[in-house]
PyMOL commands that place a pseudoatom at each C-alpha (Angstrom):
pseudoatom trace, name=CA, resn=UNK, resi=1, chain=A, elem=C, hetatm=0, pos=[109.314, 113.143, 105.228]
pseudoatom trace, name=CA, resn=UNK, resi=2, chain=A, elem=C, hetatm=0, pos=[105.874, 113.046, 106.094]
pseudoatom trace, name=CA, resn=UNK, resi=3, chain=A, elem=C, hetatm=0, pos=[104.902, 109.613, 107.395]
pseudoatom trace, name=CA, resn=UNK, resi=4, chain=A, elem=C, hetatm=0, pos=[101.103, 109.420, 106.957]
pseudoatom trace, name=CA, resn=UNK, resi=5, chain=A, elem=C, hetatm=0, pos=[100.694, 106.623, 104.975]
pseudoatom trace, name=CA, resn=UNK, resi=6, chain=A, elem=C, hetatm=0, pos=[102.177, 104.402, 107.408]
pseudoatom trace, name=CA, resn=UNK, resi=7, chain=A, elem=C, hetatm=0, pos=[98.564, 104.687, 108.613]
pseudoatom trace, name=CA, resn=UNK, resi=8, chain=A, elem=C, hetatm=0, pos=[97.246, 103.512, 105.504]
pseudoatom trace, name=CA, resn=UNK, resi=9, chain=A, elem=C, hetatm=0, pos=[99.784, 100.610, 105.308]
pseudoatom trace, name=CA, resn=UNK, resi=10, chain=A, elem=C, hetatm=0, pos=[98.479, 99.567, 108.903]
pseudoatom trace, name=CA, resn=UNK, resi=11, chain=A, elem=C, hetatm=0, pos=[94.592, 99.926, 107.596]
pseudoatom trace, name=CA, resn=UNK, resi=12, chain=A, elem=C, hetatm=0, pos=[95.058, 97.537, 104.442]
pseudoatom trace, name=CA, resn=UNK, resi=13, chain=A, elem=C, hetatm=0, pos=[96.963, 94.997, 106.661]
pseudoatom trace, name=CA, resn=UNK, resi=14, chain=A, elem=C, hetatm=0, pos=[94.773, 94.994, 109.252]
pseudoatom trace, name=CA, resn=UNK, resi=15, chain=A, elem=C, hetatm=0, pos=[91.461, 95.333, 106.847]
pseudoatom trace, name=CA, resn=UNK, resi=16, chain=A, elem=C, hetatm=0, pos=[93.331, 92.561, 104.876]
pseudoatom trace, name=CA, resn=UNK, resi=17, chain=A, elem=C, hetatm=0, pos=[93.807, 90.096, 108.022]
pseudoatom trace, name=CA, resn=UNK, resi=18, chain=A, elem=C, hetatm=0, pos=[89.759, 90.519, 108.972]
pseudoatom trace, name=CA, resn=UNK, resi=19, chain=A, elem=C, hetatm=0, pos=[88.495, 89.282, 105.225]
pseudoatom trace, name=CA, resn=UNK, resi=20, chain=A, elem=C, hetatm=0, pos=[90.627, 86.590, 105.400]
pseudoatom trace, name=CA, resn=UNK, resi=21, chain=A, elem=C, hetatm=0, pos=[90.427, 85.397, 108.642]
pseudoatom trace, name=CA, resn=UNK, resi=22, chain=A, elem=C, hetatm=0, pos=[86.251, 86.546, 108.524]
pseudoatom trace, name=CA, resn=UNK, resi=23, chain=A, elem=C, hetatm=0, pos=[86.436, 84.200, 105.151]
pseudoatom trace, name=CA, resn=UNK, resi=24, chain=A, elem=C, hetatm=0, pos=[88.152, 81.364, 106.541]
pseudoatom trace, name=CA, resn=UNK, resi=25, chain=A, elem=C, hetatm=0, pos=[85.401, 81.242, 109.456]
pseudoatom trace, name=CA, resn=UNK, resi=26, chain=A, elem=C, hetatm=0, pos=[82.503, 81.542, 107.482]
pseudoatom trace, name=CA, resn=UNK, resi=27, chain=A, elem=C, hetatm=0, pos=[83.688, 79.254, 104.324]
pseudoatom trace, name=CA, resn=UNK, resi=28, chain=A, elem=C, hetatm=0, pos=[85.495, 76.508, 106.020]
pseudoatom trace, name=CA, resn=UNK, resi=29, chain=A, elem=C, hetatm=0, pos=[83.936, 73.363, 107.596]
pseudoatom trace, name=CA, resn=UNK, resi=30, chain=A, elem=C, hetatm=0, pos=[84.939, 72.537, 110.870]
pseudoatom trace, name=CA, resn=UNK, resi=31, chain=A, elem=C, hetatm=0, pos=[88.335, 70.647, 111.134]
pseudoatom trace, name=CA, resn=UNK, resi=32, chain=A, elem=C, hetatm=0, pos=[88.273, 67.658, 113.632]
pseudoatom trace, name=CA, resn=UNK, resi=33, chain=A, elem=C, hetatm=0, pos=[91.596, 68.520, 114.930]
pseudoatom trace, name=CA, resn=UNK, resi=34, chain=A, elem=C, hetatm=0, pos=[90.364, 72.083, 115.581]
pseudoatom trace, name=CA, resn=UNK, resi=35, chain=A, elem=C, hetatm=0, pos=[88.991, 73.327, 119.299]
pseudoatom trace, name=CA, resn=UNK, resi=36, chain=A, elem=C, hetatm=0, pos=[85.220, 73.729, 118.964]
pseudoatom trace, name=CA, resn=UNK, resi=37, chain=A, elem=C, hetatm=0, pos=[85.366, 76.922, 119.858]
pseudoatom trace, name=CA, resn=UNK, resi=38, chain=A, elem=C, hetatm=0, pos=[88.238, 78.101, 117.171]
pseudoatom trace, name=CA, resn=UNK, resi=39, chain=A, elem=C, hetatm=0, pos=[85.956, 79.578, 114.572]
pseudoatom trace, name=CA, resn=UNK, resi=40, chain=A, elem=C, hetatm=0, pos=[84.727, 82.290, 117.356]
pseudoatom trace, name=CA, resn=UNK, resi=41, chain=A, elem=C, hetatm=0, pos=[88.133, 83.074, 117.834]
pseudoatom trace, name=CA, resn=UNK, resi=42, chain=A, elem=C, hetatm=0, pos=[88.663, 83.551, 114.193]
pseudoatom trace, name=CA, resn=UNK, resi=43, chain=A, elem=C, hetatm=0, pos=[85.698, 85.469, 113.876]
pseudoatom trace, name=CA, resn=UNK, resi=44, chain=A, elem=C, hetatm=0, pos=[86.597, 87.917, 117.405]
pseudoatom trace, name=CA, resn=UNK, resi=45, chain=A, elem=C, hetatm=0, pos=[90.046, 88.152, 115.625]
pseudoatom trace, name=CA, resn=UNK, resi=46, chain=A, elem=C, hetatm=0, pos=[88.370, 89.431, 112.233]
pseudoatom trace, name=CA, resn=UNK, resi=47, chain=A, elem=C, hetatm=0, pos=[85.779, 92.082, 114.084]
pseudoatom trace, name=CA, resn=UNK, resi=48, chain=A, elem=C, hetatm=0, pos=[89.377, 93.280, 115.959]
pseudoatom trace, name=CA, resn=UNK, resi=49, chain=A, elem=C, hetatm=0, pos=[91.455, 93.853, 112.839]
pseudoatom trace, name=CA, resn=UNK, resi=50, chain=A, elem=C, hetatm=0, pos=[88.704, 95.393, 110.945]
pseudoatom trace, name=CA, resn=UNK, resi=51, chain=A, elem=C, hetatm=0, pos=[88.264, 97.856, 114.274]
pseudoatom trace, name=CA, resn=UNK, resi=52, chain=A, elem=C, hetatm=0, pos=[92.282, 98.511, 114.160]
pseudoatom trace, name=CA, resn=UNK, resi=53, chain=A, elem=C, hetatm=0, pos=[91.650, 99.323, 110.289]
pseudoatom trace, name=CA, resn=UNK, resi=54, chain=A, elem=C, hetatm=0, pos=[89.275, 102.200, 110.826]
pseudoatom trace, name=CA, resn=UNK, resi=55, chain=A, elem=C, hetatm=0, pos=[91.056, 103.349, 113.644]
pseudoatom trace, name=CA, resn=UNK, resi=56, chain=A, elem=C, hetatm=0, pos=[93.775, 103.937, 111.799]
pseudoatom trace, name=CA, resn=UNK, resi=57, chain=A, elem=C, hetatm=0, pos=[91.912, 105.334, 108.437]
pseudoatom trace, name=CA, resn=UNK, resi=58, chain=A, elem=C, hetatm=0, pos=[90.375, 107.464, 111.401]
pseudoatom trace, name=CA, resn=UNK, resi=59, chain=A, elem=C, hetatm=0, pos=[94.175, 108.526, 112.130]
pseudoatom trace, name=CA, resn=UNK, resi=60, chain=A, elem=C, hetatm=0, pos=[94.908, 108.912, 108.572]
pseudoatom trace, name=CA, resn=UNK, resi=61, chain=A, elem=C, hetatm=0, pos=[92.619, 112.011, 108.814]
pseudoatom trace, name=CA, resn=UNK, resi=62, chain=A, elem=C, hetatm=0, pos=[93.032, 112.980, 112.130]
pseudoatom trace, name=CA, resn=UNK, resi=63, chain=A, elem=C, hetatm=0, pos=[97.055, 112.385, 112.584]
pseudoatom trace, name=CA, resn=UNK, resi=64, chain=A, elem=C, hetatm=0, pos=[96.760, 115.063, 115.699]
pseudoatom trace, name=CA, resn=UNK, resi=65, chain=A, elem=C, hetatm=0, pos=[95.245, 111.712, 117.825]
pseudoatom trace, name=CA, resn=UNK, resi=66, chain=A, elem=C, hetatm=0, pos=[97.832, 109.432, 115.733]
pseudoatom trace, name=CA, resn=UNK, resi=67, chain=A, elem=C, hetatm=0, pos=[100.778, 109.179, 118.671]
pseudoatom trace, name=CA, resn=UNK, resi=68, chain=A, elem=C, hetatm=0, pos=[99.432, 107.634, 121.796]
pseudoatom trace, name=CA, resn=UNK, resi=69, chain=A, elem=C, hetatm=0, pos=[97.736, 104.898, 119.426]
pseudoatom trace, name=CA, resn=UNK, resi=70, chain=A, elem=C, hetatm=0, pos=[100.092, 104.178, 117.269]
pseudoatom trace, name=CA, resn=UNK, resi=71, chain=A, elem=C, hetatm=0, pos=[102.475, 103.924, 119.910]
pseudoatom trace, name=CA, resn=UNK, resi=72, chain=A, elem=C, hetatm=0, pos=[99.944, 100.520, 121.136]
pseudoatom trace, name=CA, resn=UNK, resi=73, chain=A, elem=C, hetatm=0, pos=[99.758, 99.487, 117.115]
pseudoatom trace, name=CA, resn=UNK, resi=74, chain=A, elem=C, hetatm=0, pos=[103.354, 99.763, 116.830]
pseudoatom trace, name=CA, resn=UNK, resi=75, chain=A, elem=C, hetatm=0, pos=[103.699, 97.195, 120.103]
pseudoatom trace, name=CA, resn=UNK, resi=76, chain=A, elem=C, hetatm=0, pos=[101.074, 94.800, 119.487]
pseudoatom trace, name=CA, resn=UNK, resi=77, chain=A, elem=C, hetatm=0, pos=[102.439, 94.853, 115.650]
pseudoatom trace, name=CA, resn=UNK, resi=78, chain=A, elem=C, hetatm=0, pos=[106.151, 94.511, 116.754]
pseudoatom trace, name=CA, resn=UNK, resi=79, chain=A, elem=C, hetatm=0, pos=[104.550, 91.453, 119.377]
pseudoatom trace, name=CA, resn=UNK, resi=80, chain=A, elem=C, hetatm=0, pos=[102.898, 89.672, 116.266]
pseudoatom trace, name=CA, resn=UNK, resi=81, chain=A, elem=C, hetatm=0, pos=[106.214, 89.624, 114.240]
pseudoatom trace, name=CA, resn=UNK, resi=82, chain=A, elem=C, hetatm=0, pos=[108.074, 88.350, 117.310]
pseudoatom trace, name=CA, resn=UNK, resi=83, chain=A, elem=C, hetatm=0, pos=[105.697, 85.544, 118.021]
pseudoatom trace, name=CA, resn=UNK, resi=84, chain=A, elem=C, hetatm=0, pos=[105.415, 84.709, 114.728]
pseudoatom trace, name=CA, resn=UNK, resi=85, chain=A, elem=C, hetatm=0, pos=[109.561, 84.648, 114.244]
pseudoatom trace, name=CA, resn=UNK, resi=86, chain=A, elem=C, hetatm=0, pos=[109.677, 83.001, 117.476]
pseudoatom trace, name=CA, resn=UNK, resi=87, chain=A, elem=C, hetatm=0, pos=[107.473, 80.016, 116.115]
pseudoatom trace, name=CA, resn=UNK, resi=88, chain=A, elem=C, hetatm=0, pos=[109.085, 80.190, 112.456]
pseudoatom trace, name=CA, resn=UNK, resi=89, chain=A, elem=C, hetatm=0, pos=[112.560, 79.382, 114.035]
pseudoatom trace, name=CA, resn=UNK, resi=90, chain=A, elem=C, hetatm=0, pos=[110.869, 76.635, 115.906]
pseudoatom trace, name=CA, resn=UNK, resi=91, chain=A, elem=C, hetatm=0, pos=[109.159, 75.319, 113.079]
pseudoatom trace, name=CA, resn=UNK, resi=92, chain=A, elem=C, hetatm=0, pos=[105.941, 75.913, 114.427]
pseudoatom trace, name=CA, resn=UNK, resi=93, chain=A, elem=C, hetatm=0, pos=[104.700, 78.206, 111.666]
pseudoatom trace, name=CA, resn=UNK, resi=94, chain=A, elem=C, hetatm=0, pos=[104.965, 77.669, 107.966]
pseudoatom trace, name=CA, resn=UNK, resi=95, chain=A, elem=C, hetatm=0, pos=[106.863, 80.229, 105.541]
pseudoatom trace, name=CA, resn=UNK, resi=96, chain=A, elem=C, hetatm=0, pos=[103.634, 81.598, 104.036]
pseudoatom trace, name=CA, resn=UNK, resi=97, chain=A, elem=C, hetatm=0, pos=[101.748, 82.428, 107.095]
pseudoatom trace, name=CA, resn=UNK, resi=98, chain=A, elem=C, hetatm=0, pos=[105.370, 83.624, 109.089]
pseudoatom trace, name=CA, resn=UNK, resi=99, chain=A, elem=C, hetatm=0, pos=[105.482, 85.996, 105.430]
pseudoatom trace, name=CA, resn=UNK, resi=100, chain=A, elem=C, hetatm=0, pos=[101.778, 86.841, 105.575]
pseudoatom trace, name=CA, resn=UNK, resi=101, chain=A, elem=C, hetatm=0, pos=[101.799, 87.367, 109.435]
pseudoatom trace, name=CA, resn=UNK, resi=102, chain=A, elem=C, hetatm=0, pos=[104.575, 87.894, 110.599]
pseudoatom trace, name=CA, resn=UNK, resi=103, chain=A, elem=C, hetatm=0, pos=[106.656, 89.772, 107.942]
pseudoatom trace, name=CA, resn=UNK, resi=104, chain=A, elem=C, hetatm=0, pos=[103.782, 91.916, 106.814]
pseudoatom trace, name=CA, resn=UNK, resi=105, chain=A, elem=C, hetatm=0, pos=[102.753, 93.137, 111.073]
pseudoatom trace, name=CA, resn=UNK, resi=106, chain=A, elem=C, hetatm=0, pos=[106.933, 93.497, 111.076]
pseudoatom trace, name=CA, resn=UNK, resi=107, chain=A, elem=C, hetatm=0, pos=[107.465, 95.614, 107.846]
pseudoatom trace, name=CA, resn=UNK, resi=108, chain=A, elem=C, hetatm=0, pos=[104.123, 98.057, 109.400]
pseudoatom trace, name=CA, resn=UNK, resi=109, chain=A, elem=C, hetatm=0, pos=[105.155, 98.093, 112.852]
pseudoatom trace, name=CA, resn=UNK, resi=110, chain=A, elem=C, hetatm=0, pos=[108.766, 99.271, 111.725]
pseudoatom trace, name=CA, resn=UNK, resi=111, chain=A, elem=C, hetatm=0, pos=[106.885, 101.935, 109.694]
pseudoatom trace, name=CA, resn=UNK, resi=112, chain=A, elem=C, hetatm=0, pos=[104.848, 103.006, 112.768]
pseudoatom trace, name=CA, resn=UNK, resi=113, chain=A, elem=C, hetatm=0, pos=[108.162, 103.076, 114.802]
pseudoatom trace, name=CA, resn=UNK, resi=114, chain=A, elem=C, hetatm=0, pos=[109.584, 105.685, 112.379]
pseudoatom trace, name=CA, resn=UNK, resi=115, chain=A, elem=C, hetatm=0, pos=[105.944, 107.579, 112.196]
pseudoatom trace, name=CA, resn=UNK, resi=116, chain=A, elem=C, hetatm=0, pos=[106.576, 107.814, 116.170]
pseudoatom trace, name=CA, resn=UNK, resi=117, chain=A, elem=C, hetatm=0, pos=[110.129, 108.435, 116.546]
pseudoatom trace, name=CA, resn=UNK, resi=118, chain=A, elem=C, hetatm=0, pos=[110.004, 111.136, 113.611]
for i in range(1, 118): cmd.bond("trace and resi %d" % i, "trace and resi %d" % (i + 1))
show_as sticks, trace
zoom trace
């Protein structure tokens, strides 16, 4: 089975994660309770997961260049679900962000496992 659009899944996740997280910076006052320096975060996060989604629409095209970079996406995807499971056990994270986090980076990182190990 050819496992190409395990790329694709990766670049709508990731391309996904920047709007919203671009989106939350840009439309959402400032929350007391939030550092002052959390909306550059957000924003840094956003211009990183929009990088990771051309990189791998890059890949898409180029799959000769896909192992020794997916084999980083598939870690740092498997290390988001795991933090994210780690803090939905502890009830640090709420169902809807562990599902739109942490699920989603675990369902494409298992993807990008079987890419790599196929």
């Amino acid at each position: 089975m050819d496992w190409e659009f395990a790329l694709l899944a990766g670049a709508a996740l990731n391309g996904y994660g920047a709007f919203q997280f671009f989106h939350r910076a840009m439309l959402n006052s400032q929350n007391a309770q939030e550092p002052a320096d959390y909306r550059q975060l957000q924003l840094f996060v956003a211009g990183t997961a929009m990088t990771f989604a051309v990189l791998y629409l890059y890949l898409f095209w180029h799959s000769y260049y896909a192992w020794p970079f997916l084999l980083f996406g598939a870690a740092l995807k498997s290390w988001a679900f795991s933090i994210s499971l780690f803090l939905y056990l502890k009830k640090g994270l709420k169902w809807q962000i562990f599902a739109e986090f942490g699920l989603s980076n675990g369902f494409v990182a298992l993807l990008f496992w079987i890419y790599l190990l196929t």
